[in-house]
C-alpha positions as a LaTeX table, in Angstrom:
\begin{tabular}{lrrr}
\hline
Residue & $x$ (\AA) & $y$ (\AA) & $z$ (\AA) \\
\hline
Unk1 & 0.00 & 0.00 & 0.00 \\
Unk2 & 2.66 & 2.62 & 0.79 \\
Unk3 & 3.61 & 2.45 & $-3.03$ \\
Unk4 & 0.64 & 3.22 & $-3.83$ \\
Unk5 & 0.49 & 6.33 & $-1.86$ \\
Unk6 & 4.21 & 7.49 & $-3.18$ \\
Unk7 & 2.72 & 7.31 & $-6.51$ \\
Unk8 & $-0.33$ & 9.34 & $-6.45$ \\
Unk9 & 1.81 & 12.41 & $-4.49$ \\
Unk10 & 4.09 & 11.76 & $-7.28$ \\
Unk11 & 1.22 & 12.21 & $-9.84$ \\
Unk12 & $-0.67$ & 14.82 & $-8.24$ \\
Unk13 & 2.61 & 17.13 & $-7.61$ \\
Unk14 & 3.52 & 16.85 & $-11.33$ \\
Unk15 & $-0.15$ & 17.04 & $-12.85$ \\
Unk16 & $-1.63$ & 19.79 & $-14.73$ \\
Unk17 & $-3.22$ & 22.06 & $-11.93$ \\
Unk18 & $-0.57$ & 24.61 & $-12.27$ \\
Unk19 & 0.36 & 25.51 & $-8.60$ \\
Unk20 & 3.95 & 24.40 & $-7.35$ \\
Unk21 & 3.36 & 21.67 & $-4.20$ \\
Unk22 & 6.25 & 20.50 & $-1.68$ \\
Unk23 & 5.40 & 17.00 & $-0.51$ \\
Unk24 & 6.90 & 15.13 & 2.18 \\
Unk25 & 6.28 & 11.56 & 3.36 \\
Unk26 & 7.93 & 9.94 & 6.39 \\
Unk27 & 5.54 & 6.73 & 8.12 \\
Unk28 & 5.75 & 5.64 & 11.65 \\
Unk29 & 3.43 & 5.31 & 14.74 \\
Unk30 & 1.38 & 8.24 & 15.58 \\
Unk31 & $-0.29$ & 9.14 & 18.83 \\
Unk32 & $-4.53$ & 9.53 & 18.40 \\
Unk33 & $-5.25$ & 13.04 & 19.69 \\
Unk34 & $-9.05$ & 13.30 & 19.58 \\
Unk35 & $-9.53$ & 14.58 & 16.14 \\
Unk36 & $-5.95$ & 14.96 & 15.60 \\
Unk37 & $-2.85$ & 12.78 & 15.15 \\
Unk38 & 0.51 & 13.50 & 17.04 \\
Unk39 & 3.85 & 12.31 & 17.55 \\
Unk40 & 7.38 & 12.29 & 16.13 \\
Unk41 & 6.74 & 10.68 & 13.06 \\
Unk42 & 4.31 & 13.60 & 12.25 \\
Unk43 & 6.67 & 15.97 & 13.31 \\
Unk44 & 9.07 & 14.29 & 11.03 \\
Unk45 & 6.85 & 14.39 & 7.95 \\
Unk46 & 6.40 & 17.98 & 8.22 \\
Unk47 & 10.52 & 18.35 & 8.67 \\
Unk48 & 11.06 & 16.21 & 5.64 \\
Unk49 & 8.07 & 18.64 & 3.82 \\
Unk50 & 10.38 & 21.59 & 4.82 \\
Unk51 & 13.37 & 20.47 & 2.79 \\
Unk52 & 10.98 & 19.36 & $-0.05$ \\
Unk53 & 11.77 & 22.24 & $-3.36$ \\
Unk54 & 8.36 & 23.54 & $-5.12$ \\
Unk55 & 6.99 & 20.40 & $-7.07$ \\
Unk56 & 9.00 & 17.36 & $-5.29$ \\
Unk57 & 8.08 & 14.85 & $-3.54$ \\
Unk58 & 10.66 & 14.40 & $-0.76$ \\
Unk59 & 10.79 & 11.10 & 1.53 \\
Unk60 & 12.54 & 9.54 & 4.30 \\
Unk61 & 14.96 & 6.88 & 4.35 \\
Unk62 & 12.16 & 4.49 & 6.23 \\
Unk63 & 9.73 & 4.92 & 3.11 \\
Unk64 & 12.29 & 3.96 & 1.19 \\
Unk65 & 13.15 & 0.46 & 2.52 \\
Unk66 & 9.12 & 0.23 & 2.74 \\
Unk67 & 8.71 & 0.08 & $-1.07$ \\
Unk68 & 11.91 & $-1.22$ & $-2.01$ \\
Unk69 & 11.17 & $-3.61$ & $-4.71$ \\
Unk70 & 8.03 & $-1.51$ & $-5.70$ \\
Unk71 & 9.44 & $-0.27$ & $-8.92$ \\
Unk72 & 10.13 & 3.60 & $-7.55$ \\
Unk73 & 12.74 & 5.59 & $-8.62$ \\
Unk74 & 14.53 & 7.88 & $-6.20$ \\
Unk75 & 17.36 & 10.03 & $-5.94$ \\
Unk76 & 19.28 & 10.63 & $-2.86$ \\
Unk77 & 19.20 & 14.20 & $-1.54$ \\
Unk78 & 21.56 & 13.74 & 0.74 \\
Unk79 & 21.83 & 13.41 & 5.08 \\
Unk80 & 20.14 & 16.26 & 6.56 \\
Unk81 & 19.53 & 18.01 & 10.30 \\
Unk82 & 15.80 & 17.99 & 10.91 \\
Unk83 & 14.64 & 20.70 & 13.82 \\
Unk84 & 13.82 & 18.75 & 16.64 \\
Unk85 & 15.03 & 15.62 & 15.58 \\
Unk86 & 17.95 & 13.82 & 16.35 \\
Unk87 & 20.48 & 12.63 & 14.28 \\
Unk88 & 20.58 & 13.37 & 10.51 \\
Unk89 & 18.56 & 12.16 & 7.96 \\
Unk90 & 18.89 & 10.45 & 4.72 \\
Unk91 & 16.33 & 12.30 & 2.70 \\
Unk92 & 15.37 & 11.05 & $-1.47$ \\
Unk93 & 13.34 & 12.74 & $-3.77$ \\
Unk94 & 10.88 & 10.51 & $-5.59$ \\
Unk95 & 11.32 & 10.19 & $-9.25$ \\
Unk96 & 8.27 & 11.53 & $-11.76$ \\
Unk97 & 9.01 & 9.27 & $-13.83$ \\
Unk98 & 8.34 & 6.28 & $-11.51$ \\
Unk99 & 5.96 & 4.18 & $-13.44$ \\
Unk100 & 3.67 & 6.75 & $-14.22$ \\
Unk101 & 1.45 & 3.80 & $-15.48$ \\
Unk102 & 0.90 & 2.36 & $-12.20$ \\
Unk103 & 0.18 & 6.41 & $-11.12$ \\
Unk104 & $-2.57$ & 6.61 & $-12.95$ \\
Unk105 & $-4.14$ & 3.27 & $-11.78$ \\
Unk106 & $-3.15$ & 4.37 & $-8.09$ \\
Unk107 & $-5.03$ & 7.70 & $-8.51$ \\
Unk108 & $-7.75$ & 5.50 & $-9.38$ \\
Unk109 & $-7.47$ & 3.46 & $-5.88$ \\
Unk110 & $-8.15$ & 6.98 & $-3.94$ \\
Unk111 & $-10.92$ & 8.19 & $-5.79$ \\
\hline
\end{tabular}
């Protein structure tokens, strides 16, 4: 499922709709707040969103391994310092390119 999920941000940041959007994906547990959801790995989704440029989809090293084997493309961006997390970072940038058949049909799972 987490492929799936890579590839429609990938889609949707490089579709038509003309306005520039910085993605970033990072997955781990995440504390219920009533209507809200907390914790470090949503703190580290929004720090991974921060380094994302206009129109890329940035992820962790943790989605990564997830959908090795998945058929994604992704560059490495390097090891980065993430505010209020410790240790650096290996941060990629998912490839538009990365199957964009399998985009389209995973746009079509989230409809």
């Amino acid at each position: 499922m987490p492929r799936y999920l890579v590839r429609a941000f990938v889609q949707q940041c490089h579709s038509q709709i003309g306005l520039p959007m910085r993605t970033g994906l990072h997955t781990g547990e995440i504390e219920l707040r009533g209507d809200d959801i907390g914790g470090i790995a949503v703190h580290a989704a929004c720090r991974v969103m921060a380094q994302s440029a206009p129109d890329e989809v940035l992820v962790s090293r943790v989605v990564t391994d997830l959908v090795a084997g998945a058929g994604l493309h992704f560059s490495e961006r390097g090891s980065h310092e993430l505010k209020g997390l410790p240790c650096k970072r290996d941060l990629f940038a998912a490839a538009p390119n990365s199957s964009r058949a399998e985009a389209a049909g995973a746009q079509q799972s989230f409809v």
